[in-house]
C-alpha positions, 0 to 999 in steps of 0.5 A, spaced: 500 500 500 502 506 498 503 511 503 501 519 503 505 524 506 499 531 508 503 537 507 497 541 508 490 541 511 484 546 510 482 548 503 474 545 505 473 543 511 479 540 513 481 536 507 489 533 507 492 535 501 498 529 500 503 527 495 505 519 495 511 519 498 513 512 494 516 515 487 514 509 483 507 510 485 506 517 484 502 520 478 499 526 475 492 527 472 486 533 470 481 534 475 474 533 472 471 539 467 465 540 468 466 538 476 461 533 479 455 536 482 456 531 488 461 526 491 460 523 498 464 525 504 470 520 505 471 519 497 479 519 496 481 522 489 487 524 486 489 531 482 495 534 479 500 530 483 495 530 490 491 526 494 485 528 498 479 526 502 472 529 501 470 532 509 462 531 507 457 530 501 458 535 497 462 537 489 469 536 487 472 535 480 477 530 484 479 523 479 476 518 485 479 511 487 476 509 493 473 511 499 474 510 507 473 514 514 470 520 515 476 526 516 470 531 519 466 532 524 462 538 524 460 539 531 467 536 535 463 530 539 465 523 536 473 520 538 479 523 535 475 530 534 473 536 538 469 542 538 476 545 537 478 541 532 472 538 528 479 535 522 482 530 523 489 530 520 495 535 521 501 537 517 506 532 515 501 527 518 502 519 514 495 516 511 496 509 509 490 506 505 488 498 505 482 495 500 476 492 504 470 489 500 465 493 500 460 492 506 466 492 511 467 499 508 459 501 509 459 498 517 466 501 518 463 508 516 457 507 521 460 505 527 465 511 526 459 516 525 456 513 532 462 514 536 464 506 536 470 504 531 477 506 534 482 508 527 489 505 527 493 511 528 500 509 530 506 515 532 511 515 527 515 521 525 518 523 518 525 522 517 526 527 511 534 523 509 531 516 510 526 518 505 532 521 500 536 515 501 530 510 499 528 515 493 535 515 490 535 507 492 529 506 487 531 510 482 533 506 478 526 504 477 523 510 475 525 510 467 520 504 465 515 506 470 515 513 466 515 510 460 509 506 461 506 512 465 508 515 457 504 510 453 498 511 458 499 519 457 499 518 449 493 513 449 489 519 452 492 525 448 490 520 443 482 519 447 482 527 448 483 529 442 478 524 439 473 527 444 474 535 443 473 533 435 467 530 437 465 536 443 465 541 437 461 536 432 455 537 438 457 544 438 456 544 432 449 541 431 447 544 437 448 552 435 444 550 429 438 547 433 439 554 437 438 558 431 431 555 431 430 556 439 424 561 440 424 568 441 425 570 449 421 576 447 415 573 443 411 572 449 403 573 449 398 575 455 397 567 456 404 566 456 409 565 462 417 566 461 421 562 467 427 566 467 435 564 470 436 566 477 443 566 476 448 566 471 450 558 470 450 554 464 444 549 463 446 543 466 439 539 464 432 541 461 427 535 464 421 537 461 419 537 453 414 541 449 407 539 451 409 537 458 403 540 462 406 542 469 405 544 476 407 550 480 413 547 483 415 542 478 422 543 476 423 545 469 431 546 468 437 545 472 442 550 472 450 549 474 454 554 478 460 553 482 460 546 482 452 546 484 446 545 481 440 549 481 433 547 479 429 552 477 421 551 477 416 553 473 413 557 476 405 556 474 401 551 472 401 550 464 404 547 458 410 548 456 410 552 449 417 552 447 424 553 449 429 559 448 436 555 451 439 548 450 443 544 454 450 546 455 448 553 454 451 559 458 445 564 461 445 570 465 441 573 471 434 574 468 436 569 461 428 568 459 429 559 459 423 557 457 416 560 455 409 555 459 402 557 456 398 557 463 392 553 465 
């Protein structure tokens, strides 16, 4: 198992940036773009050369691997926390993680949140010249794992490029089913406009044309920093036309769609 060394602790709510101290395990890779509008709490991702923990439910552009204990405790009460220090982890600390199935991971987690599982935490220190001497013992390792790390980079600059053409292919076709989109200021005394709360990009439309709706069905979500916003109709109707698309960026006051009332 590989072993991560914290060199900071903080940006949300208590995450452990870390980097594997293991050369020959150490990796580089893109956050996801658009990030994911939700991730669950104790979800283990890496970016860049990072690793990081997920404190709680929330969204995050991190590439996941796994999943382990919870590292946050909002209000301080459970063991290894306090009112003062609801994180878990300080710099320099060491984490070690270790495959389980599946519902080992699900009754663990449980019995942390209800103050019954006793982490392993051993008290160790970092010798900065015995990690130097085992990175230089190991360097003659490193070319053939860099050269498979190579092939891998290559396949996916080889699949990026693939899907960026394809990206601008449905950018494309979707700006020309734009140009047939209705006209957000062509709207009659029966007609209601739901428009954008916020500026975001239209991250789905669940309704179609001819849906009859309530006033609080929810008509489009939007996304905005890494949230998703869902926008209800307003009214009671049909849904008449539409005025945007998915994937389209709207600002505050953007007309999205056009309901006839019932």
């Amino acid at each position: 198992a590989s072993r991560f060394l914290i060199v900071g602790v903080g940006f949300y709510l208590g995450a452990p940036m870390s980097i594997a101290i293991d050369p020959r395990t150490r990796m580089v890779v893109p956050k996801y773009n658009p990030a994911r509008t939700f991730t669950y709490g104790g979800a283990v991702g890496i970016a860049g050369t990072y690793m990081c923990i997920y404190g709680m439910d929330g969204p995050g552009g991190y590439q996941l691997f796994g999943r382990t204990l919870p590292i946050w405790d909002t209000f301080g009460t459970l063991p290894m926390f306090s009112p003062e220090k609801p994180w878990l982890f300080e710099d320099f600390d060491q984490v070690e993680f270790y495959r389980v199935p599946d519902d080992d991971l699900k009754r663990c987690r449980a019995d942390c949140l209800a103050g019954k599982y006793e982490m392993n935490v051993e008290k160790t220190y970092f010798d900065l010249k015995r990690c130097n001497e085992f990175i230089a013992s190991v360097q003659h390792e490193l070319p053939k794992i860099h050269e498979k790390q190579r092939i891998g980079r290559t396949k996916m600059e080889a699949l990026e490029k693939e899907t960026q053409q394809y990206m601008e292919q449905k950018l494309e076709e979707l700006q020309l089913a734009r140009d047939t989109l209705a006209d957000p200021t062509d709207i009659s005394p029966n007609e209601y406009a739901v428009t954008s709360d916020v500026s975001a990009s239209i991250w789905k439309i669940p309704v179609k044309a001819g849906d009859e709706v309530d006033v609080d069905s929810v008509v489009a979500v939007l996304e905005a920093m890494k949230m998703e916003i869902p926008i209800n109709s307003g009214v009671k109707g049909k849904i008449s036309r539409f005025c945007v698309d998915e994937g389209q960026h709207v600002n505050a006051g953007d007309v999205l769609l056009i309901i006839e009332k019932i």
